[in-house]
PyMOL Python script that loads the backbone (N, CA, C, O; Angstrom):
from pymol import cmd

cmd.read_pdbstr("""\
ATOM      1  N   UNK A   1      25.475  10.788  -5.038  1.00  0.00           N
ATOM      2  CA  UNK A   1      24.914   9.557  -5.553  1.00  0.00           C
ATOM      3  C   UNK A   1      24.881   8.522  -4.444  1.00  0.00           C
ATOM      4  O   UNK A   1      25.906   8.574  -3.764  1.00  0.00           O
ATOM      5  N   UNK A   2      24.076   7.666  -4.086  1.00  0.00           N
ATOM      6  CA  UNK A   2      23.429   6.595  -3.559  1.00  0.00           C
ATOM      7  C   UNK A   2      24.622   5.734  -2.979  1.00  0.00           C
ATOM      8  O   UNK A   2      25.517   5.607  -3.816  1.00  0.00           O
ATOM      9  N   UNK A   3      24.801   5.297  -2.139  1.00  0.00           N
ATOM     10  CA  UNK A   3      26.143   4.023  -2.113  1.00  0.00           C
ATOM     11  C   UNK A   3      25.526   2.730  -2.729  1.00  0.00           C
ATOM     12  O   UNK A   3      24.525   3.060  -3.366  1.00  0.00           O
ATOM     13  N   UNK A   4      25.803   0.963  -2.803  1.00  0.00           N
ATOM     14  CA  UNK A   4      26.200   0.256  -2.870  1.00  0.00           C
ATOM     15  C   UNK A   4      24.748  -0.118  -1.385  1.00  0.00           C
ATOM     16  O   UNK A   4      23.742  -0.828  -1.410  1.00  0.00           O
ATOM     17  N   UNK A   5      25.284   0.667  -0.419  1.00  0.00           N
ATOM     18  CA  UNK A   5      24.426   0.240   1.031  1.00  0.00           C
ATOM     19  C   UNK A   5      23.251   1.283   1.353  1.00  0.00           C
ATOM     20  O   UNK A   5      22.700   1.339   2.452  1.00  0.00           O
ATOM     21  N   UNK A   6      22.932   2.113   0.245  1.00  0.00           N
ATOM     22  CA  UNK A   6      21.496   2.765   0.427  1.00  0.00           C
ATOM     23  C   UNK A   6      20.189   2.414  -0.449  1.00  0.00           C
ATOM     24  O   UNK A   6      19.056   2.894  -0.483  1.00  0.00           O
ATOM     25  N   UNK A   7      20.942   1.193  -1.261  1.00  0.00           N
ATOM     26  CA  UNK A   7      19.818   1.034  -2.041  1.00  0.00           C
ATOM     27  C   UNK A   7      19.063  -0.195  -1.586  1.00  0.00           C
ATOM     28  O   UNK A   7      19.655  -1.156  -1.094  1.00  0.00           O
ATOM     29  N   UNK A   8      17.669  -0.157  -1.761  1.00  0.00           N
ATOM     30  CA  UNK A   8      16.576  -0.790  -1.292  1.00  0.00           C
ATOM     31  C   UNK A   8      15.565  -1.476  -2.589  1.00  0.00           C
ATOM     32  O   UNK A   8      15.363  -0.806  -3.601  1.00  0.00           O
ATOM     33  N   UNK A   9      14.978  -2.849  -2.433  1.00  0.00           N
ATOM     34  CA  UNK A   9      14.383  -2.835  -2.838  1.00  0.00           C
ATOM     35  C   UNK A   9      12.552  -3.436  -2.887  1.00  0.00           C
ATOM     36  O   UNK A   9      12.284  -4.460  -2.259  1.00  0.00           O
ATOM     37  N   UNK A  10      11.942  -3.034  -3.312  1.00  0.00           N
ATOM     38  CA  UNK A  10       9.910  -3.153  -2.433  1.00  0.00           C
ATOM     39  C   UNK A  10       9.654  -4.213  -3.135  1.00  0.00           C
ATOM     40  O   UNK A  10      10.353  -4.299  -4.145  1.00  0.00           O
ATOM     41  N   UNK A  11       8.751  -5.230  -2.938  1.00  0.00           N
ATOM     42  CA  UNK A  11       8.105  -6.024  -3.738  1.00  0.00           C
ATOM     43  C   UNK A  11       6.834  -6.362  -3.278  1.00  0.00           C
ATOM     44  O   UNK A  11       6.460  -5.624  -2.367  1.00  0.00           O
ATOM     45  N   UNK A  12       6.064  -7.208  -3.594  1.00  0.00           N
ATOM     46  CA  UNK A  12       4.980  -7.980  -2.914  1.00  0.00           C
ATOM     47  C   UNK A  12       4.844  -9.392  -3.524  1.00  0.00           C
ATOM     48  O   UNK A  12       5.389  -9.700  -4.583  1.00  0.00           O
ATOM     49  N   UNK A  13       3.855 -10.480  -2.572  1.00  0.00           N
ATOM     50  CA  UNK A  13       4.181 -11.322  -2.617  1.00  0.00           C
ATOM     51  C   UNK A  13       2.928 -12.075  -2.396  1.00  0.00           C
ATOM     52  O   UNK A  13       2.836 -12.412  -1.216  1.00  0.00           O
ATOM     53  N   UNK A  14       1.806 -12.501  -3.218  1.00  0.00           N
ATOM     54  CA  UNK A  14       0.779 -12.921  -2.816  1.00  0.00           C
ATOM     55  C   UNK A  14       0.088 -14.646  -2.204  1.00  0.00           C
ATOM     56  O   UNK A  14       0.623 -15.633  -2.710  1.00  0.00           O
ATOM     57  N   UNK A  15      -0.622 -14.794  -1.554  1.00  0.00           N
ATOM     58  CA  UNK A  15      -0.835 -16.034  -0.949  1.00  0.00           C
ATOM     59  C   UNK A  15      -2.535 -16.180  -1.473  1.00  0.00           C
ATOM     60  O   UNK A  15      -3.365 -15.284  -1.625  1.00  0.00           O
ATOM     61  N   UNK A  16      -2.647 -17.437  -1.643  1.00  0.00           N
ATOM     62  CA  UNK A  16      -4.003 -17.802  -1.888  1.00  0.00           C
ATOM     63  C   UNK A  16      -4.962 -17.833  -3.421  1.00  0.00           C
ATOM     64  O   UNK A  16      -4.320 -17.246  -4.292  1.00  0.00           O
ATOM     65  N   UNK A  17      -5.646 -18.101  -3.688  1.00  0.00           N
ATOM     66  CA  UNK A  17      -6.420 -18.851  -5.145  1.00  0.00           C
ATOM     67  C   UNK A  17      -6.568 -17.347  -5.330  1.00  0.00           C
ATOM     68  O   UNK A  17      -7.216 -17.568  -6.354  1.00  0.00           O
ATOM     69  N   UNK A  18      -6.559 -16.442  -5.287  1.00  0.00           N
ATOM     70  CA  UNK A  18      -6.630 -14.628  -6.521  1.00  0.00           C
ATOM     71  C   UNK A  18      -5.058 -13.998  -5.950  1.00  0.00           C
ATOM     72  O   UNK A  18      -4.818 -12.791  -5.936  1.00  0.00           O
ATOM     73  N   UNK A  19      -4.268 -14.847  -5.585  1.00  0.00           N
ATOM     74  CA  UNK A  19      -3.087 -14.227  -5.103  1.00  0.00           C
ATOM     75  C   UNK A  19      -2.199 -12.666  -5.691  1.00  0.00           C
ATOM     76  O   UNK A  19      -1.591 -11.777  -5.094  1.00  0.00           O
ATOM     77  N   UNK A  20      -2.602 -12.999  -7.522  1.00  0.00           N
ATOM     78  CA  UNK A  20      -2.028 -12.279  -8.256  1.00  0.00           C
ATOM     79  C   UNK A  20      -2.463 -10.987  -8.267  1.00  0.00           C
ATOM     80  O   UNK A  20      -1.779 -10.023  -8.610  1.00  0.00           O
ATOM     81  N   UNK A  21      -3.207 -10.968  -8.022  1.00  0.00           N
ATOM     82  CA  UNK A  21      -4.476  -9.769  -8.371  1.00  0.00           C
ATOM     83  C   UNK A  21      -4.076  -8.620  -7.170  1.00  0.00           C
ATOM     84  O   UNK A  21      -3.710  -7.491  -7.497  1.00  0.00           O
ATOM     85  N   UNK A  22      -4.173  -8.978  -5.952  1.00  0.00           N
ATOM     86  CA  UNK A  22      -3.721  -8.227  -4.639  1.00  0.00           C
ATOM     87  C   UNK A  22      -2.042  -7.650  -4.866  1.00  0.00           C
ATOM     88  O   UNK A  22      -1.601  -6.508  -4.734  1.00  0.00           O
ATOM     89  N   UNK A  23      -1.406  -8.804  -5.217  1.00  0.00           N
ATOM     90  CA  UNK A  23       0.112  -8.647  -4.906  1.00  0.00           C
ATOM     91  C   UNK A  23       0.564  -7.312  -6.498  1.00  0.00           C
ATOM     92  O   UNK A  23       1.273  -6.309  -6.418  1.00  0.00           O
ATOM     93  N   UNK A  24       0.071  -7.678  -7.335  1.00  0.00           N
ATOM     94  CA  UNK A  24       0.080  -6.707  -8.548  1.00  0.00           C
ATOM     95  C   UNK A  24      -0.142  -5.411  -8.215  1.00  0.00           C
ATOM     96  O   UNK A  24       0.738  -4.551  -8.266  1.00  0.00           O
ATOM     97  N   UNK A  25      -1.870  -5.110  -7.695  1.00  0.00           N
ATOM     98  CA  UNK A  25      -2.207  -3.722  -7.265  1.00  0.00           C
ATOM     99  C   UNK A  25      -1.108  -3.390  -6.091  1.00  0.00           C
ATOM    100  O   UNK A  25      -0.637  -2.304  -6.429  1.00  0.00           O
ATOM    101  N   UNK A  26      -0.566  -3.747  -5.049  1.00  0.00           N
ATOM    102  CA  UNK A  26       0.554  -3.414  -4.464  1.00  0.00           C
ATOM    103  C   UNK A  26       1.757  -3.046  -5.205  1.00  0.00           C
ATOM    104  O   UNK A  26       2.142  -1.939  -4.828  1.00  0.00           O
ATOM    105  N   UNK A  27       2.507  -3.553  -6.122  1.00  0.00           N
ATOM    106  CA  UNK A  27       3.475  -3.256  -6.959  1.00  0.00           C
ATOM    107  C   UNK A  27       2.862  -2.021  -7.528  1.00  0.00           C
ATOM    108  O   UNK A  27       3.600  -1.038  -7.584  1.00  0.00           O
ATOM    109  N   UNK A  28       1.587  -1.898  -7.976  1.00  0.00           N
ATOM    110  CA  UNK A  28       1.205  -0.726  -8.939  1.00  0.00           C
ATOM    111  C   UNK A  28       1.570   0.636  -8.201  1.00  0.00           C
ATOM    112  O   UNK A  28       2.055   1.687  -8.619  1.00  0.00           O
ATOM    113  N   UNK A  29       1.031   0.089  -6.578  1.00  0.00           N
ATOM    114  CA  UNK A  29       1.404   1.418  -5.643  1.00  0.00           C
ATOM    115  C   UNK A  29       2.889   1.608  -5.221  1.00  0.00           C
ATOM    116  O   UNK A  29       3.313   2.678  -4.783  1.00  0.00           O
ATOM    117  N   UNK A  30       3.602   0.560  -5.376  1.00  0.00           N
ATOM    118  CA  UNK A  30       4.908   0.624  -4.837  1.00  0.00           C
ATOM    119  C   UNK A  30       5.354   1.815  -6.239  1.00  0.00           C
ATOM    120  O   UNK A  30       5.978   2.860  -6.051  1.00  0.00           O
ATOM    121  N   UNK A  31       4.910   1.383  -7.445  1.00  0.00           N
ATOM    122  CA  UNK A  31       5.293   2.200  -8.478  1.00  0.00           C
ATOM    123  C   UNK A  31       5.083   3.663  -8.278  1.00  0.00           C
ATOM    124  O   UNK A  31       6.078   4.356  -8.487  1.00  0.00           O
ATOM    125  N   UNK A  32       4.205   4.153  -7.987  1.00  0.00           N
ATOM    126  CA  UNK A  32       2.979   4.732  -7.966  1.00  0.00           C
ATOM    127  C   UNK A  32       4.424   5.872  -7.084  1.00  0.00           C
ATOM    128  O   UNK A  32       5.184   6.750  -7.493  1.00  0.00           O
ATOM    129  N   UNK A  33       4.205   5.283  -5.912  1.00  0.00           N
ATOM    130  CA  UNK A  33       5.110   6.124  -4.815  1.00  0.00           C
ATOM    131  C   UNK A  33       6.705   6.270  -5.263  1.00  0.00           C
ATOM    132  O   UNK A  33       7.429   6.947  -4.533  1.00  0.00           O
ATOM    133  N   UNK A  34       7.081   5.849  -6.065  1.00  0.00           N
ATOM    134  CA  UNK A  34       8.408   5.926  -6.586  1.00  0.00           C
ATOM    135  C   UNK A  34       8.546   6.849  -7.583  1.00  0.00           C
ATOM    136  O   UNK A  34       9.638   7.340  -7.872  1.00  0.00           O
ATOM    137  N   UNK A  35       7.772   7.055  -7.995  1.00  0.00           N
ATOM    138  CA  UNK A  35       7.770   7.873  -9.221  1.00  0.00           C
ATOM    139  C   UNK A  35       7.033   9.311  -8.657  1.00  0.00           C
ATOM    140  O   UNK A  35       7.597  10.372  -8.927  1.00  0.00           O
ATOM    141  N   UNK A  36       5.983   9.323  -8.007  1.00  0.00           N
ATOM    142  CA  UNK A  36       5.178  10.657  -7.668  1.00  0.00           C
ATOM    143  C   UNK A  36       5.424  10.864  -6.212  1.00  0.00           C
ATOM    144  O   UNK A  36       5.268  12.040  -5.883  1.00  0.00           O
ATOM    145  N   UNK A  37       5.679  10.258  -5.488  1.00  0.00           N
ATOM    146  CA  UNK A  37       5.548  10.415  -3.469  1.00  0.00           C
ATOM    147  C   UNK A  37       6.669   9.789  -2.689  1.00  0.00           C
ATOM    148  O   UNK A  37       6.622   9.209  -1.605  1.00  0.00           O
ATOM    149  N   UNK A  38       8.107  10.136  -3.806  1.00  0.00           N
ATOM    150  CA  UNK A  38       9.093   9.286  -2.721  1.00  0.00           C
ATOM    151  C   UNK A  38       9.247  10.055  -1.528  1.00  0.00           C
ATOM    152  O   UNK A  38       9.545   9.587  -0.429  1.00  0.00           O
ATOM    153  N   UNK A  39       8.969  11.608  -1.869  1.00  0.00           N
ATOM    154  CA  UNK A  39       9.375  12.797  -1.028  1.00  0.00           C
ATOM    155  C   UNK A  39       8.323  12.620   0.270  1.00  0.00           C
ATOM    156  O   UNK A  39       8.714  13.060   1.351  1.00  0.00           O
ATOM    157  N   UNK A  40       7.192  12.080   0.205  1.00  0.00           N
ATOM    158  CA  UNK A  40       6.078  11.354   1.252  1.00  0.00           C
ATOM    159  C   UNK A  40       6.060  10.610   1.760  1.00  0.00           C
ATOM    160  O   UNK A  40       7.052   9.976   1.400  1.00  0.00           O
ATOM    161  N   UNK A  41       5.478   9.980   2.637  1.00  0.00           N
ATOM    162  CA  UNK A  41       5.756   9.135   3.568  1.00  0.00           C
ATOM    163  C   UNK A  41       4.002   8.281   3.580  1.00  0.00           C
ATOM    164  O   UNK A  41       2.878   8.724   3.814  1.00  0.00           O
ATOM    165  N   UNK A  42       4.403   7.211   3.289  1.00  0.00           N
ATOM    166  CA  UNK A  42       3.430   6.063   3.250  1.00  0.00           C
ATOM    167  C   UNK A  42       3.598   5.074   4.095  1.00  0.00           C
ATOM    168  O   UNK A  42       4.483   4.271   4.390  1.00  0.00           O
ATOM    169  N   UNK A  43       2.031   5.451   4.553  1.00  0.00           N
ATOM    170  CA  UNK A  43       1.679   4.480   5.964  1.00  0.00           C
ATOM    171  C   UNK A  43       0.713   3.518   6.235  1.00  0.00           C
ATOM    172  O   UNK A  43      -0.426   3.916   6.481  1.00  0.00           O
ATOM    173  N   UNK A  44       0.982   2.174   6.238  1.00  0.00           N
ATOM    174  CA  UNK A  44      -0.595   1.383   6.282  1.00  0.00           C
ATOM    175  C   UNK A  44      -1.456   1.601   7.839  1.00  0.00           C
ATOM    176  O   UNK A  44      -1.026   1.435   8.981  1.00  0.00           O
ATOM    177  N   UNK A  45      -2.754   2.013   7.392  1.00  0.00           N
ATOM    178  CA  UNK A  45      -3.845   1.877   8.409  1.00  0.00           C
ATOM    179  C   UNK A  45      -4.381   0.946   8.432  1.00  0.00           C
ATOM    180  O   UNK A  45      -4.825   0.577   7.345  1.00  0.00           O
ATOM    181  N   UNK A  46      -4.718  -0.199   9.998  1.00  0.00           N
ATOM    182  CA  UNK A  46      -5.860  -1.217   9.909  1.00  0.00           C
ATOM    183  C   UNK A  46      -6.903  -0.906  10.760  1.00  0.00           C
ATOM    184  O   UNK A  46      -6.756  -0.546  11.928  1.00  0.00           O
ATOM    185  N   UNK A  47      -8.105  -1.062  10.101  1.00  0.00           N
ATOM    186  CA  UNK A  47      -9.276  -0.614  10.620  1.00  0.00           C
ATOM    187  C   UNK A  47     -10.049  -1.723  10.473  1.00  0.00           C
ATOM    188  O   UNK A  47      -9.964  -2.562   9.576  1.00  0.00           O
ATOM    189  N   UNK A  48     -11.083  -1.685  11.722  1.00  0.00           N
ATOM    190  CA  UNK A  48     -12.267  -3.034  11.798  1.00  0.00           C
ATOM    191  C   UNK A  48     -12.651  -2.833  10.133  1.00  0.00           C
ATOM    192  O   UNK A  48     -12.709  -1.973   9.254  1.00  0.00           O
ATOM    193  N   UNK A  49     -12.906  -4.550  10.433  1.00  0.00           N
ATOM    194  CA  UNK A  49     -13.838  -4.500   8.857  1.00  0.00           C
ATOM    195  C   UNK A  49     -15.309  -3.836   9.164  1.00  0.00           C
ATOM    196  O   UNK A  49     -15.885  -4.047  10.231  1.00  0.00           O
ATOM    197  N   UNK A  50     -15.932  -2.908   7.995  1.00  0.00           N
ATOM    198  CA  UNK A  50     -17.283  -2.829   7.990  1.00  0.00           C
ATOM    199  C   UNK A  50     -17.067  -1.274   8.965  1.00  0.00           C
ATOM    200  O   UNK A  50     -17.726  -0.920   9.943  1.00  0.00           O
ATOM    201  N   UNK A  51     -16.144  -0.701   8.425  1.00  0.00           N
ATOM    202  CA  UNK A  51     -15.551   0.762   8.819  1.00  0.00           C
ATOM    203  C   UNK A  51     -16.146   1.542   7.417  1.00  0.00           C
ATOM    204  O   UNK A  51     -15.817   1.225   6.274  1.00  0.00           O
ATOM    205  N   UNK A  52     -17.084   2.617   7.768  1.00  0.00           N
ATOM    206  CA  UNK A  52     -17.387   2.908   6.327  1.00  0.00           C
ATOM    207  C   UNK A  52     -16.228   3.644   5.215  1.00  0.00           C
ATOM    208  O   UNK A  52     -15.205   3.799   5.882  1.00  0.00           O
ATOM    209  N   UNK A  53     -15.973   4.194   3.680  1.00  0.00           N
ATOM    210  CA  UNK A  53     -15.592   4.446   3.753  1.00  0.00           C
ATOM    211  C   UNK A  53     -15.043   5.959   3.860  1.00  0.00           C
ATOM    212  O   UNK A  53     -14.052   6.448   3.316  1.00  0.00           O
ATOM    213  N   UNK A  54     -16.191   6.684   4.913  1.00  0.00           N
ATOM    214  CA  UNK A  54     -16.269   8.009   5.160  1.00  0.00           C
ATOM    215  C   UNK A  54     -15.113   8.649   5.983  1.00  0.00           C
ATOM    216  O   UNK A  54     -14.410   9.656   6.076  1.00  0.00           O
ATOM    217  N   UNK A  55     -15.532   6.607   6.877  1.00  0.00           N
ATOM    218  CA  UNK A  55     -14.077   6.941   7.823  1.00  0.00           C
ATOM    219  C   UNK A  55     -12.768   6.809   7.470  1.00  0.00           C
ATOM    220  O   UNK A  55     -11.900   7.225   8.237  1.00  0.00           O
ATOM    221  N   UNK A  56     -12.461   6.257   6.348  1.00  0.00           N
ATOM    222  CA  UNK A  56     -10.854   5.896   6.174  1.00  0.00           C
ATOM    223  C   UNK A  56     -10.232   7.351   5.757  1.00  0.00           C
ATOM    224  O   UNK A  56     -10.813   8.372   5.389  1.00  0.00           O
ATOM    225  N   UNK A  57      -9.005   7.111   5.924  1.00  0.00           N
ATOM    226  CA  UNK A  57      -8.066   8.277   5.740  1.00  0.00           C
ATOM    227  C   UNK A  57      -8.290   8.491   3.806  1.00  0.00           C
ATOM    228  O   UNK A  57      -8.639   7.528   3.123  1.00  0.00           O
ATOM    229  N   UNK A  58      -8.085   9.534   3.342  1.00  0.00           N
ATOM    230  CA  UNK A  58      -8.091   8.970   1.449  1.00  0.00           C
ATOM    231  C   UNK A  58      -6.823   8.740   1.181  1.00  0.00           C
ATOM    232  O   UNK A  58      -5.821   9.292   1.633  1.00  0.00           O
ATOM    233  N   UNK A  59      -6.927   7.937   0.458  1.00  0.00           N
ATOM    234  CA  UNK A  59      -5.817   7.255  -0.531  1.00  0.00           C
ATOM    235  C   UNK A  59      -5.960   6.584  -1.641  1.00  0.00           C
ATOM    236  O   UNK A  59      -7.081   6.415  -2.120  1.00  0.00           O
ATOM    237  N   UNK A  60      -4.550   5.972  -2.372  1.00  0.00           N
ATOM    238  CA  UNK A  60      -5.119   5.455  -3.488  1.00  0.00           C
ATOM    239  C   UNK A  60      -5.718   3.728  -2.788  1.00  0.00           C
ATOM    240  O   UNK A  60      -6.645   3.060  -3.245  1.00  0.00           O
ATOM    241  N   UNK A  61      -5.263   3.551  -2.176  1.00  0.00           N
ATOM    242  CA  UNK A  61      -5.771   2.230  -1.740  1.00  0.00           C
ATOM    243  C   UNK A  61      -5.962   1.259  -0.776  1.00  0.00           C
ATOM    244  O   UNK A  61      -5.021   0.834  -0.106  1.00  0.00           O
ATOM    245  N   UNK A  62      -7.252   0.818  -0.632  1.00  0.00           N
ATOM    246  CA  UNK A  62      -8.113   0.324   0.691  1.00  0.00           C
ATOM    247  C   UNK A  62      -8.397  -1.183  -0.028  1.00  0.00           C
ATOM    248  O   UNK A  62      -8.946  -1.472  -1.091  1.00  0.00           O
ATOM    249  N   UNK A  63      -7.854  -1.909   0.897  1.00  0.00           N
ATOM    250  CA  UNK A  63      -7.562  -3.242   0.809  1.00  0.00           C
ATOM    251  C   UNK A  63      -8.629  -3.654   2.127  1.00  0.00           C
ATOM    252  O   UNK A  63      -8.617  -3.240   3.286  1.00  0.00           O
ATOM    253  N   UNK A  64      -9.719  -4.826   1.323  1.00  0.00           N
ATOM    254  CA  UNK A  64     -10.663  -5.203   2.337  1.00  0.00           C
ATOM    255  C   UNK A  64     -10.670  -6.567   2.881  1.00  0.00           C
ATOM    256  O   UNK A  64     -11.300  -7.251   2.074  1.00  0.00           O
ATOM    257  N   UNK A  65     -10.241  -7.343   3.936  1.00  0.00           N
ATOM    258  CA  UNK A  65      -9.946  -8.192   4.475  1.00  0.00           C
ATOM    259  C   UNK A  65     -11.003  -8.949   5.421  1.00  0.00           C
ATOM    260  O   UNK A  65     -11.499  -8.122   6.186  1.00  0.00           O
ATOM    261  N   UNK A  66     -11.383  -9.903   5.576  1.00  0.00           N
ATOM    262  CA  UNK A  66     -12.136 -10.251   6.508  1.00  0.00           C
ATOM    263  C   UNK A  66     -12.624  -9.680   7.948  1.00  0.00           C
ATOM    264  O   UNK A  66     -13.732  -9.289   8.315  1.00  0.00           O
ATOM    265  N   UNK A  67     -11.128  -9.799   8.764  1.00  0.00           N
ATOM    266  CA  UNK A  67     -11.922  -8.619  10.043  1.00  0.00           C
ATOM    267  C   UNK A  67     -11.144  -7.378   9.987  1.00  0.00           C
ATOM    268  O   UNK A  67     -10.852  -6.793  11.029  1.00  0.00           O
ATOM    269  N   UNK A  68     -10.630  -6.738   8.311  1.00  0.00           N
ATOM    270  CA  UNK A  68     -10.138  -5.209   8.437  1.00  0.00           C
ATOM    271  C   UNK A  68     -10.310  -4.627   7.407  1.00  0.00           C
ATOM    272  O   UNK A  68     -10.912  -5.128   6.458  1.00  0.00           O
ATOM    273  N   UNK A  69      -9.829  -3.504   7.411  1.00  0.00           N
ATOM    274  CA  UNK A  69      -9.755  -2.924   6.334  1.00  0.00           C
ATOM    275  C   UNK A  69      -8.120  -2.294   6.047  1.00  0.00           C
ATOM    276  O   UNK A  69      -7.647  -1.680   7.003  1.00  0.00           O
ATOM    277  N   UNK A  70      -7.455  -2.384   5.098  1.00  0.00           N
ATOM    278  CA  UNK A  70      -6.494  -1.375   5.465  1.00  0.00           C
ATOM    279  C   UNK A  70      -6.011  -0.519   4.130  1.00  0.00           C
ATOM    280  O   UNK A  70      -5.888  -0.917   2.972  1.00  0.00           O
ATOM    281  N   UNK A  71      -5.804   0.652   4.633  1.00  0.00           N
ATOM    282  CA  UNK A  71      -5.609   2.092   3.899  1.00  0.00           C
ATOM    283  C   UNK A  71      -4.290   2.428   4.233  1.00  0.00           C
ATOM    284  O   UNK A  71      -3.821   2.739   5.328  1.00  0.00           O
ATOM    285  N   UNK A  72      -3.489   2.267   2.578  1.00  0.00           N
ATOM    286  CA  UNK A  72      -2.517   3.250   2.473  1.00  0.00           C
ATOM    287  C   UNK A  72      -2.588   4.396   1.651  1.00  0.00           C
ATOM    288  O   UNK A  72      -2.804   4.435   0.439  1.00  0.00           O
ATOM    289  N   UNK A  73      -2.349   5.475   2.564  1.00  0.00           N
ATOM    290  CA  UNK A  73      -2.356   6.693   2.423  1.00  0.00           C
ATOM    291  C   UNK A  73      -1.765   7.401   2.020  1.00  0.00           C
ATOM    292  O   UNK A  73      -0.907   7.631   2.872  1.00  0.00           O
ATOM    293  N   UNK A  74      -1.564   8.139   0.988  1.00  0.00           N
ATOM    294  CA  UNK A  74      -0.104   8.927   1.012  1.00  0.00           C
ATOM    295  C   UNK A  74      -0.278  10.496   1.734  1.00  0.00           C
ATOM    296  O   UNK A  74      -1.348  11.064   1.518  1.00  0.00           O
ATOM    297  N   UNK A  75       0.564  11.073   2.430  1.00  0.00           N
ATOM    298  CA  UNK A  75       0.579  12.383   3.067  1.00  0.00           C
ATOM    299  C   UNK A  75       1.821  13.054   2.902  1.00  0.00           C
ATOM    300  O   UNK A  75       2.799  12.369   2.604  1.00  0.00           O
ATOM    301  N   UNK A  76       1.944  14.292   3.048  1.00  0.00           N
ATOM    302  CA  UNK A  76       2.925  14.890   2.354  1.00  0.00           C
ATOM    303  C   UNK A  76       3.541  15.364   3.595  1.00  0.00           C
ATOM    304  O   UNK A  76       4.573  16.033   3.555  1.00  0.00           O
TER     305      UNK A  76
END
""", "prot")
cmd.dss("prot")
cmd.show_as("cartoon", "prot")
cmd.util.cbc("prot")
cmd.orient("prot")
């Protein structure tokens, strides 16, 4: 069992007038990976904005930003 000093915990934290909306779908994935992909390893990609999305790695989610794009991926 876990110590006292291995436990961790994820959140998100949003900035700006749709703040909620971004920081939520993050929690959904933090969920997401806790429950189905702790055994995986999740990694954010940033890619120029206006990267199609043929090129991104797949995942559940591609977050589109002014000059990026970024894709977290899950891989096993």
């Amino acid at each position: 069992m876990a110590g006292e000093a291995d436990l961790y915990e994820f959140g998100a934290h949003g900035h700006g007038p749709d703040a909620d909306r971004p920081a939520g779908r993050l929690v959904e994935q933090i969920q997401v990976w806790d429950h189905a992909h702790r055994a995986d390893r999740a990694s954010y990609r940033v890619f120029p904005a206006g990267t199609p999305d043929k090129d991104l790695p797949a995942g559940p989610l591609v977050r589109d930003k002014r000059h990026s794009r970024i894709a977290i991926p899950w891989t096993a």
